[in-house]
N, C-alpha and C positions, 0 to 999 in steps of 0.2 A: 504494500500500500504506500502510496505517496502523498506525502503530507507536507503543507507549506510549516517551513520551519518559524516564518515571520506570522505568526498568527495573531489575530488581537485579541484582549481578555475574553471576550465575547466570541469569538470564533473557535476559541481552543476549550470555552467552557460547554460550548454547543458541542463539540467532539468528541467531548471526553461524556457528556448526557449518551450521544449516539454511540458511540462504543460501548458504554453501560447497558441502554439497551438490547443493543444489538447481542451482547452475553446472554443478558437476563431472557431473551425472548430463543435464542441457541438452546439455554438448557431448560428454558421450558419444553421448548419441543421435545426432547431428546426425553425426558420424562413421561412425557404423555405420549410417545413411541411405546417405550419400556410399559407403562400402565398397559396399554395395548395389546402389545405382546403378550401382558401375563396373562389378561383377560382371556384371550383367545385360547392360547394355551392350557388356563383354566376350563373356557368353554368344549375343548376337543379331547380332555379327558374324564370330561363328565359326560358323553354322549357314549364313547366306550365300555363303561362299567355299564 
């Protein structure tokens, strides 16, 4: 990623919000994948028994 090193307070604090989210909203995902999976997973060996 390429980032202007000359940023203004206001610019770098905006970037530094979007790269927070940008985390926060990655491992949301990655979690409610994982919930998913187990779901399923849960769902596919209870139709077995």
């Amino acid at each position: 990623m390429s980032r202007k090193p000359d940023l203004s307070p206001k610019e770098k604090a905006a970037q530094e919000r979007d790269d927070r989210l940008k985390a926060a909203l990655k491992a949301n995902m990655a979690r409610r994948k994982a919930q998913a999976r187990a779901r399923d997973a849960g769902t596919k060996d209870d139709t077995d028994a």
